[in-house]
N, C-alpha and C positions, 0 to 999 in steps of 0.2 A: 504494500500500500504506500502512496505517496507522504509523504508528510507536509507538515504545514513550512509556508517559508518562514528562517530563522529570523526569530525575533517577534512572530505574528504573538505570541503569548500563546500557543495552543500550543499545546504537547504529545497529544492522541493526534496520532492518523488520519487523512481524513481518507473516508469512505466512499464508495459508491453508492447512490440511490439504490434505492431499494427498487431492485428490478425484477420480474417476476420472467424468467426464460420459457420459452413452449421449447418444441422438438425442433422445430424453424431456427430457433435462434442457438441451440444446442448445438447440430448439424453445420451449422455456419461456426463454429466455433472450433470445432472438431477439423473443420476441413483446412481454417486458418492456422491450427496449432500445427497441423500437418505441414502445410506451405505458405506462408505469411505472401508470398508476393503470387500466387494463386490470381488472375484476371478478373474483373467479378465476371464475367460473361464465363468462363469456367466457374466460377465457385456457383454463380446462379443455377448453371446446366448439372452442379452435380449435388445439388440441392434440391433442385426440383422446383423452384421458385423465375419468376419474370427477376429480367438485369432492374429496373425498376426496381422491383420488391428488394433484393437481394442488397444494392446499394444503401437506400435509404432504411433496411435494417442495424447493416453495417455500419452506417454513419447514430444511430438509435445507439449500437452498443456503444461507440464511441465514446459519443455524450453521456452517458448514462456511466461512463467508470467502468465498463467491464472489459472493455478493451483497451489495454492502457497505453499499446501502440505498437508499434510495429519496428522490428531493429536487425541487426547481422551480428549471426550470433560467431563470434571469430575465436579462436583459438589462441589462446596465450603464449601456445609456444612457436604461432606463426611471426613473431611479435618479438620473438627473444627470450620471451619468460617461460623459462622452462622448467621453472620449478612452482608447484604452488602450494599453499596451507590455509589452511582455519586456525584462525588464533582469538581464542576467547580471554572476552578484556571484562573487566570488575575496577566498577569504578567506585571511588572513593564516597562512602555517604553524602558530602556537601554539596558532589556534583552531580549527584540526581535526578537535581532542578533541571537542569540546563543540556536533557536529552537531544532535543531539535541540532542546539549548537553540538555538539560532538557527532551526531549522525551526521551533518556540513561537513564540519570539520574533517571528519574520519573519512568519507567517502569523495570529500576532494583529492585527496593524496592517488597519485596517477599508480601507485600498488596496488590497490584496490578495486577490488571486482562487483562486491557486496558487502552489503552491512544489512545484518542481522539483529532487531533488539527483540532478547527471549527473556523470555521467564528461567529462574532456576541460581543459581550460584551466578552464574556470571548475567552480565547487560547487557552485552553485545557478541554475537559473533560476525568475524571478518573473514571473508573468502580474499586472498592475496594472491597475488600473481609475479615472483620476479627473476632476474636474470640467473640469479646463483644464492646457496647458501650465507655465502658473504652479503649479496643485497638484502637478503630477507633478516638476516643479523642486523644487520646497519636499521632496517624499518624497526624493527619489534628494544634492540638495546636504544638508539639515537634518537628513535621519535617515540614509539610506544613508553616505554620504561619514563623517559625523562620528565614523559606529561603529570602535572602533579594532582591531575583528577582519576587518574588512571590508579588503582589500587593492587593491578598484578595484572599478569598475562599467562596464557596456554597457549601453544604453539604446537599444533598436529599437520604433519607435512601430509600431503595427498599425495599417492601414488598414482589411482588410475579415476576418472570420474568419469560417469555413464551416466548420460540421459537418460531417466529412468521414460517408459510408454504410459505413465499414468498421467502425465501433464494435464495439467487446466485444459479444461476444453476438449477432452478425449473422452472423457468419462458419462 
């Protein structure tokens, strides 16, 4: 979910409307999780729905929050980064407050992939992406560690990640 921009004072998420899907807008969902760049004049034909229909469905999820958009999804190690980790961060009681600012802050850094704020022991987890051991040391000791809202880190290197087939939109 998107969050509010830094500083708006909101700290929850904000949401998408409350939208109520049929099989139509399921189907169109399914076919996009499958191929984002899908024609709508293909996605209509294999819906079953008029380009008409099919469009200004499409444009309904849009508005509505349930489509949050459309992107290429690239490979890190096309990139250089060939090494990646989850590194769970536990931030200091005081800094709490000022979740919106740290999700900014944390997912500006060009190491990072995602940020995560979970429930549980830790506040956030970081999906990261970099050149070598030595860069992901430099991220997690030079920036991680020295932040003084940051209370600890966990650092689990990923071996192999698989797009799992259950994605949004398939189900």
């Amino acid at each position: 979910m998107p969050l509010p921009p830094a500083g708006s004072g909101r700290e929850r998420p904000l949401r998408p409307k409350d939208v109520r899907l049929d099989a139509t807008d399921r189907a169109i969902l399914r076919a996009l999780a499958d191929d984002a760049r899908i024609s709508n004049k293909e996605l209509a034909d294999r819906v079953g729905i008029a380009q008409s229909t099919c469009l200004a469905r499409v444009r309904a999820l849009r508005a509505d929050g349930v489509i949050r958009g459309f992107h290429a999804d690239i490979d890190p190690r096309a990139l250089g980064h060939d090494l990646e980790a989850m590194i769970a961060i536990r931030l200091q009681p005081h800094a709490r407050g000022s979740l919106t600012e740290h999700v900014a802050g944390l997912s500006a850094r060009p190491e990072v992939l995602d940020v995560y704020f979970v429930a549980g022991a830790n506040d956030f987890l970081l999906h990261v992406a970099t050149a070598s051991t030595d860069a992901l040391r430099a991220f997690v000791a030079d920036h991680l560690n020295r932040d003084p809202a940051i209370a600890g880190t966990e650092t689990n290197l990923i071996f192999e990640h698989t797009r799992a087939a259950g994605r949004m939109g398939r189900s």
